[in-house]
Every structure is written in structure tokens, then in C-alpha cells.
FIZAVEX-83329 format. One record per residue (C-alpha): x, y, z; residue number from 1. Coordinates in Angstrom, 1 decimal, always signed. Example, Ala and Ser with C-alpha at 12.3 -4.5 7.8 and 13.67 -1.06 7.14 Angstrom:
REM FIZAVEX-83329
PT       u       v       w   nr
PT   +12.3    -4.5    +7.8    1
PT   +13.7    -1.1    +7.1    2
REM end
This chain:
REM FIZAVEX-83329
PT       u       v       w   nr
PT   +50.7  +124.9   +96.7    1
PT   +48.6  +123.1   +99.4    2
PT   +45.4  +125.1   +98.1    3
PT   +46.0  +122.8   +94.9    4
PT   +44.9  +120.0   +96.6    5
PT   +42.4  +121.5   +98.9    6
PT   +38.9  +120.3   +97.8    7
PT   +36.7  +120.9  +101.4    8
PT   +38.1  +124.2  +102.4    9
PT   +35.3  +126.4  +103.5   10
PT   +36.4  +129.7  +105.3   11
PT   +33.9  +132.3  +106.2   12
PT   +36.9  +135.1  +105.9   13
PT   +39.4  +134.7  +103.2   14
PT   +42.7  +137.3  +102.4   15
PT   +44.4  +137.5   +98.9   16
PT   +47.6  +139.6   +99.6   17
PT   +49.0  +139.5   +96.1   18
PT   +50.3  +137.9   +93.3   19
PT   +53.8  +137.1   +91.7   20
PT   +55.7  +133.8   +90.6   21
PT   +56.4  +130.8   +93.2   22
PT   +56.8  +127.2   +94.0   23
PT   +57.4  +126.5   +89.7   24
PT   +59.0  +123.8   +91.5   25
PT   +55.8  +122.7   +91.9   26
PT   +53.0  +123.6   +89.5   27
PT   +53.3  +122.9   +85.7   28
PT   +52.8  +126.7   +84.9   29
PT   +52.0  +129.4   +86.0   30
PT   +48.4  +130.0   +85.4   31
PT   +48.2  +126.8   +87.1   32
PT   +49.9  +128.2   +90.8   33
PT   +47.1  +131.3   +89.6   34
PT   +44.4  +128.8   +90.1   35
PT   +45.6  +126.9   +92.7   36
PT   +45.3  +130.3   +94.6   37
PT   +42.4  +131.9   +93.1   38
PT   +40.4  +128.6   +94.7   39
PT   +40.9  +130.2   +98.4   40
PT   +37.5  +132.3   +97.8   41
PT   +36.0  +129.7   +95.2   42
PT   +33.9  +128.1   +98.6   43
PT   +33.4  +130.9  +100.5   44
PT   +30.0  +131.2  +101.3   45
PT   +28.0  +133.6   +98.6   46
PT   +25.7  +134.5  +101.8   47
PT   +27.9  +135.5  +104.8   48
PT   +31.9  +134.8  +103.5   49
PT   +33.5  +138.0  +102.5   50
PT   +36.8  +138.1  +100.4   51
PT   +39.4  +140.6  +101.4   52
PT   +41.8  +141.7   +98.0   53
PT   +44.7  +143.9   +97.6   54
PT   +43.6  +146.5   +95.4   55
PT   +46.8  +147.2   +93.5   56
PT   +47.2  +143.7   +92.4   57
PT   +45.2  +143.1   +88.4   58
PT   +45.8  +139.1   +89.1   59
PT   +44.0  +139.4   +92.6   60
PT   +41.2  +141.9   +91.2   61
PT   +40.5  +139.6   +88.4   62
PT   +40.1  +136.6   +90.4   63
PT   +37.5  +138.0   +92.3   64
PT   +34.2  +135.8   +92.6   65
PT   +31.3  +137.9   +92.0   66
PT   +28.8  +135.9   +94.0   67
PT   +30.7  +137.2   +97.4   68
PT   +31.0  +140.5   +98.8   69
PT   +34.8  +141.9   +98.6   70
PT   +36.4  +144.3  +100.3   71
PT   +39.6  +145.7   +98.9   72
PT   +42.9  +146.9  +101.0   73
PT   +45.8  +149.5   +99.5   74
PT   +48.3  +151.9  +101.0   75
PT   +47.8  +156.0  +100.4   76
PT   +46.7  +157.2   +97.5   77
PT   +44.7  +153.9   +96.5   78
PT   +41.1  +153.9   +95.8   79
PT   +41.0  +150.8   +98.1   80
PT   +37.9  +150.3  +101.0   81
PT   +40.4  +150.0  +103.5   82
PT   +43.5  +152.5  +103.2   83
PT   +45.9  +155.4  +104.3   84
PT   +44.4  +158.8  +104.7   85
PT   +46.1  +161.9  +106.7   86
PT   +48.5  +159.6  +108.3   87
PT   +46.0  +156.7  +109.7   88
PT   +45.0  +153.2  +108.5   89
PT   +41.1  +153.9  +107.8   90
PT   +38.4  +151.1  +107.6   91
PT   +35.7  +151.0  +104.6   92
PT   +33.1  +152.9  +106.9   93
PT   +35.7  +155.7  +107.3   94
PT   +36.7  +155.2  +110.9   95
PT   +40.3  +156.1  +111.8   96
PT   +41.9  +152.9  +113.2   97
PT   +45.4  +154.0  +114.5   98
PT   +48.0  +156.2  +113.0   99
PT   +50.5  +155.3  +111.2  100
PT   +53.2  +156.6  +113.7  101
PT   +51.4  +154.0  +116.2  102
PT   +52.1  +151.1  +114.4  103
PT   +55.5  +149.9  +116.2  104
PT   +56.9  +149.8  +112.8  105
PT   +55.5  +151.0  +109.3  106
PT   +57.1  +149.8  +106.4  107
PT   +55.7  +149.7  +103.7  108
PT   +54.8  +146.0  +103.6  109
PT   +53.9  +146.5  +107.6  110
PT   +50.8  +148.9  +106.5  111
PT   +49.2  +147.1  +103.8  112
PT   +49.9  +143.9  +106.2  113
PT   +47.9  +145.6  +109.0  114
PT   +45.1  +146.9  +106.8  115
PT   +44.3  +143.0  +105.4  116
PT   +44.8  +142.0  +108.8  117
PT   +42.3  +144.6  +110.3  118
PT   +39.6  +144.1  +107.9  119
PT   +40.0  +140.1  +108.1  120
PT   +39.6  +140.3  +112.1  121
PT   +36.8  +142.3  +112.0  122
PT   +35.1  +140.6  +109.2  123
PT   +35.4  +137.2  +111.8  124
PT   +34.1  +139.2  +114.8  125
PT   +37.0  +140.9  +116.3  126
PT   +36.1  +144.4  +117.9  127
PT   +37.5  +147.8  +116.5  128
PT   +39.2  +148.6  +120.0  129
PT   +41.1  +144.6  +120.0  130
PT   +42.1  +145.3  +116.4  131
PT   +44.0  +148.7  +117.8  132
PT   +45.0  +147.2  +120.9  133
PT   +46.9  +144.3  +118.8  134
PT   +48.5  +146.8  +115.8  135
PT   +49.7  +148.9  +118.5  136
PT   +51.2  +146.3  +120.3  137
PT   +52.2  +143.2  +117.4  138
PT   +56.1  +143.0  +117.4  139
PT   +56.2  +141.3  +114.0  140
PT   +57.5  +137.1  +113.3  141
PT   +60.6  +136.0  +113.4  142
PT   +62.7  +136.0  +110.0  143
PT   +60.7  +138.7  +108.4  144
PT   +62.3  +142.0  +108.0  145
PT   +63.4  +141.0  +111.7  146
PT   +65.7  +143.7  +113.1  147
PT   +69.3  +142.0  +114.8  148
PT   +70.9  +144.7  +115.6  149
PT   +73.8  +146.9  +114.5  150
PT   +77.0  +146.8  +113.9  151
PT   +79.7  +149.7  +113.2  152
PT   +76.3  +152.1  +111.9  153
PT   +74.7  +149.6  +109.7  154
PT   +71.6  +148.3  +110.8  155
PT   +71.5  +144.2  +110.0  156
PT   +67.8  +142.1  +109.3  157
PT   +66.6  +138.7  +109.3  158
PT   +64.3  +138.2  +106.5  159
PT   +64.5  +134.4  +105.7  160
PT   +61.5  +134.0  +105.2  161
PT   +62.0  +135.5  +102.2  162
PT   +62.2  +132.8   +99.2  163
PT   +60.8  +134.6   +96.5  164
PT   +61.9  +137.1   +94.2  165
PT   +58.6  +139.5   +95.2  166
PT   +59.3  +139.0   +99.2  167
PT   +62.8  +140.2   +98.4  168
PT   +61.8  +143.1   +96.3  169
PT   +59.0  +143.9   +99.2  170
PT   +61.4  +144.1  +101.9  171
PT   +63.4  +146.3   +99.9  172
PT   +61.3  +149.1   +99.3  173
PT   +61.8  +149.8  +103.3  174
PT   +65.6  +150.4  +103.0  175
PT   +67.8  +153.5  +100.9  176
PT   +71.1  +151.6  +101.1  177
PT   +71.9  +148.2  +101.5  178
PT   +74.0  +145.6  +101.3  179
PT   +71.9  +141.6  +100.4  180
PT   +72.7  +138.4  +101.4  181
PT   +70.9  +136.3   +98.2  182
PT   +70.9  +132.8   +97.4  183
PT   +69.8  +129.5   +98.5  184
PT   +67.5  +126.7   +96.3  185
PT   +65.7  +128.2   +93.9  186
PT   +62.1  +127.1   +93.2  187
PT   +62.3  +127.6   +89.5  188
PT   +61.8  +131.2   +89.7  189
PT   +63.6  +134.1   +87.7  190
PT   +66.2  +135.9   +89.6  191
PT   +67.0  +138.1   +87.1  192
PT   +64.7  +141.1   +88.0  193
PT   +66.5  +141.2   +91.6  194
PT   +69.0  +143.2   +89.5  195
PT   +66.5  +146.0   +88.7  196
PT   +67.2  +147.1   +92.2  197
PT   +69.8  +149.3   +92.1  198
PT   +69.6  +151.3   +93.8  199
PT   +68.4  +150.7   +97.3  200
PT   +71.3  +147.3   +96.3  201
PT   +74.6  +148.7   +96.7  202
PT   +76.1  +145.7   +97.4  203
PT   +75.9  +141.8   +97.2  204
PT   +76.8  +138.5   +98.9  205
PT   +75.4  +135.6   +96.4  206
PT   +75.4  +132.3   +98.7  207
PT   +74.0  +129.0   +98.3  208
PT   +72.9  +126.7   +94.9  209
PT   +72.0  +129.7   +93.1  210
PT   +75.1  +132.2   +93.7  211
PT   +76.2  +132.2   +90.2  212
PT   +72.2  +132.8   +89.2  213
PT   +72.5  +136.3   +91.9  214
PT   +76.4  +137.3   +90.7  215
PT   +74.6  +137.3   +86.8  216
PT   +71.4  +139.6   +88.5  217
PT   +73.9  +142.0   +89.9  218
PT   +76.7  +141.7   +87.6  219
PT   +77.5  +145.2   +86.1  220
PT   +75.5  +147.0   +88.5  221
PT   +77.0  +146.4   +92.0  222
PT   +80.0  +145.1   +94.1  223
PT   +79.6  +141.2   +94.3  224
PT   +81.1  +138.2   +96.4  225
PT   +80.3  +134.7   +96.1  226
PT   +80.3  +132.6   +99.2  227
PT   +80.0  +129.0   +98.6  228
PT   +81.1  +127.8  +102.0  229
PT   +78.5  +129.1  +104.8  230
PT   +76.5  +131.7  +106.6  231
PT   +79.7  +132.6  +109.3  232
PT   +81.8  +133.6  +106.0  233
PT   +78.6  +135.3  +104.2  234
PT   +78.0  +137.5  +107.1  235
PT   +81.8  +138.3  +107.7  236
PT   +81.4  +139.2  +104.0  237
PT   +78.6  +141.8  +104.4  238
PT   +80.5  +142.9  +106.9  239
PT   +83.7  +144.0  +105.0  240
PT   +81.3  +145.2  +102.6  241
PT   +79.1  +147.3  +104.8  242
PT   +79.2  +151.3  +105.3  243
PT   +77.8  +153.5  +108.4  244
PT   +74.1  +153.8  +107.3  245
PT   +73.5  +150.7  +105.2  246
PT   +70.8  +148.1  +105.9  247
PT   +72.7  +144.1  +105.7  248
PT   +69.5  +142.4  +104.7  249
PT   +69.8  +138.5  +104.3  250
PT   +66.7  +138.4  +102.2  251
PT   +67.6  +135.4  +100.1  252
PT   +64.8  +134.9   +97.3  253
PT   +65.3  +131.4   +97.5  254
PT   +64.6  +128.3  +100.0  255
PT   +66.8  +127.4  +102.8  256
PT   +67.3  +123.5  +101.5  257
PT   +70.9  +123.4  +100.2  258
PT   +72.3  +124.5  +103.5  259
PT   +70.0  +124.0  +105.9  260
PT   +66.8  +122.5  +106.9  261
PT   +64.5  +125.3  +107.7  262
PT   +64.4  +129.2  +106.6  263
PT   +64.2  +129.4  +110.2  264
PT   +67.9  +127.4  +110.5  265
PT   +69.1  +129.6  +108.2  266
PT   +68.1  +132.8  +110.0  267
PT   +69.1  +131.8  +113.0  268
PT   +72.7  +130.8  +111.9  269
PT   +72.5  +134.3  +110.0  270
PT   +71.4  +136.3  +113.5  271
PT   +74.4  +134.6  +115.6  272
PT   +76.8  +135.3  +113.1  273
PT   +75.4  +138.9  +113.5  274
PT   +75.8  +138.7  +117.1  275
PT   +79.1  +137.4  +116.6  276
PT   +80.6  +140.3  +114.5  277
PT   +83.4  +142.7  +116.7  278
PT   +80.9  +145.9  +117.4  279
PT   +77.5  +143.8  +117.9  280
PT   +75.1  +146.3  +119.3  281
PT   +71.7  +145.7  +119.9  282
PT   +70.6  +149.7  +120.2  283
PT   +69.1  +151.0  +116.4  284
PT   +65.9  +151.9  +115.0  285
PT   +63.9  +148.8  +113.9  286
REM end
């Protein structure tokens, strides 16, 4: 929502990841948050800026500016200038970055990631050696598919950064079986499709201001509990829930603001909760 009101933005380098509903809190409509983000390549320079676009998104590829050159970005099997070929992230020229298997984790979201990335750094200046040196050694941010730890064989995550509907569906294409933490403020945004996702869901813990909007998602489909008191009880709840194998994946879909002050607040009370839990281990894949 900030490029709204952006009016002297000029970047020589700009990334459009994708597309998909947010911050209707916000914007009158739709089309308008589509504008508001179309404008981050509206003032990029027609001579020397260069706009990098997922290739797999039609609202990104249709908001492409024709007067700049654009270089596109998808997984395998994409026609994309920068993509997956034989197991390695290749640049538009054809050079083999770094395998796949280098990356110090490679979900899905964690490839396409690295390929905008790449391109974007070396579209600024960066040197094909820094860009491997950096894939194969970048740990990932806090609250974003962040690994905790495990506890009685299931594998917990921190992905509070997750307040959208699209970043919960993207984090769950990494996972088979798993058990969600949902809820929180919702931005004016649909819940409904979260429901679509069983499987990899197997189970639910709807928290927060929009519990009852994630227990009508999932109702039917999967076991649900509501937890309308805080994160200590939501996480003893996935807990109870949880089997040997699963993924607990607080990915909420919503913001943080009914319970706490900060995504970061909330993934932090989520992780010591985690930590808490008889069985804590820290051993287990990423």
C-alpha cells in the first residue's frame, strides 16, 4: 500500500514477485491495490532500468511497461529467462548458477525467491560468483517458513509473516501433512479458499478475530479447535493434535493486531511456546 502514495520513486532495478488479494483494508478495490503495485516499474528508467516479473503470474505479465526491458523468473518447466533446468537455477544467458541441492533449503517458494533475487542483484551490479556465494550461504528471515524445531516427530515453523491468504497457501505447498495455526486480523480478505487445502491441512487451530471465519474454511474437511485465549493454549493445541511426521505451521493469513503488536510478537510468543512443549528438540530437517 505505500507504492499508492509513492509519486518520486525512481529504481533502476525493480522485482514483481506476484499477484493475489491484500491490504482491502486499505484500497477501495481491487484493481486499485493492482495499480498501486503495477506503479513500481511505471518510473523505471526506459534507457537503463530493467523490470524483473514472475512469469507464471497473468496480473504481473500484463502489467508489464513495454518501454523497459523485462526479464522474467519461473521454477522448472517454465518458459521463464531465468529458471530450473537439470536440477540448477539458470540465468537468461544460460549459465548454471548453483544447484538446487546447494541452496541450504529449496522449497518451492525458496527457488523462485532466489531466481528474482539473482537476476535483481546482478541487474544492480552484483557479480555471478557473490550471487552463489550468498544463495549458498543465506539462512532465510525470521518468521518465514522459519524452522523451530521438533517435537515428538513433528517438525514445527514460524511463518508469521504470513498475513495473506496466498503466503499461507505458498508456504504450504512445501509440506505433505500438517497441522495450521490460522487466525489473527483479517485485512478484508477471503479466507474461504484456505479450505481448498486439504490435503497437505490435516488439521486446524483457528485463533484470533477471525477464528470463526478459519473453523467455516475447514469445516467439513478437517479436525478443528478454536482458541480464543492465546498462543501458549494454541500451540498446546497443535500439539495434542499433532502426529509423528506432520509439519505445525503457524502460518496465520491474517495480521498480528488483535493479540499482539507485531507479526514478529506473535512469532516469537509462538517459537517459545514451541520451545516450551515436553520433547522440545532442536535436531530436524529444515
Amino acid at each position: 500500500f505505500r507504492l499508492a502514495t509513492t509519486r518520486w520513486f525512481r529504481p533502476s532495478v525493480a522485482v514483481w514477485l506476484n499477484f493475489a488479494p491484500d491490504h482491502l483494508d486499505a484500497h477501495t478495490s481491487l484493481s486499485s491495490y493492482e495499480s498501486a503495485k503495477a506503479s513500481i516499474w511505471r518510473d523505471l528508467d526506459a534507457n537503463s532500468g530493467v523490470a524483473i516479473a514472475s512469469a507464471t503470474d497473468p496480473v504481473v505479465l500484463a502489467n508489464r511497461n513495454p518501454e523497459v526491458s523485462t526479464l522474467t523468473f519461473g521454477g522448472a518447466g517454465t518458459s521463464a529467462d531465468a529458471t530450473v533446468s537439470d536440477g540448477w537455477l539458470c540465468l537468461p544467458d544460460g549459465t548454471q548458477l548453483i544447484a538446487v541441492d546447494e541452496l541450504p533449503r529449496s522449497f518451492p517458494h525458496d527457488i523462485t525467491n532466489a531466481l528474482a533475487a539473482s537476476v535483481a542483484a546482478l541487474a544492480a551490479g552484483a557479480t555471478v560468483e557473490g550471487v552463489r556465494h550468498t544463495l549458498r550461504s543465506f539462512k532465510g528471515l525470521h518468521h518465514r517458513v522459519q524452522y523451530v524445531g521438533e517435537v515428538d516427530g513433528a517438525r514445527w515453523y514460524d511463518d508469521s509473516k504470513a498475513t495473506t491468504p496466498h503466503a499461507v497457501e505458498t508456504a504450504l505447498q512445501a509440506f505433505d501433512s500438517v497441522v495450521l495455526l490460522a487466525g489473527g486480523r483479517n485485512k478484508g480478505l477471503d479466507l474461504a479458499a484456505l479450505g481448498a487445502h486439504v490435503p497437505p491441512v490435516r488439521a486446524v487451530v483457528a485463533i484470533g478475530e477471525a477464528a470463526a471465519e478459519v473453523r467455516e474454511a475447514f469445516q467439513g474437511r478437517c479436525d478443528i479447535r478454536v482458541i480464543e485465549t492465546s498462543m501458549a493454549d494454541a500451540v498446546a493445541a497443535a500439539a495434542e493434535m499433532s502426529q509423528p511426521g506432520d509439519v505445525v505451521l503457524l502460518s496465520p493469513g491474517c495480521t498480528s493486531f488483535d493479540w499482539f503488536t507485531s507479526y514478529g510478537e506473535r512469532g516469537d510468543q509462538f517459537a517459545n511456546a514451541v520451545r516450551a512443549l515436553p520433547g522440545f528438540m532442536m535436531e530436524g530437517a529444515p
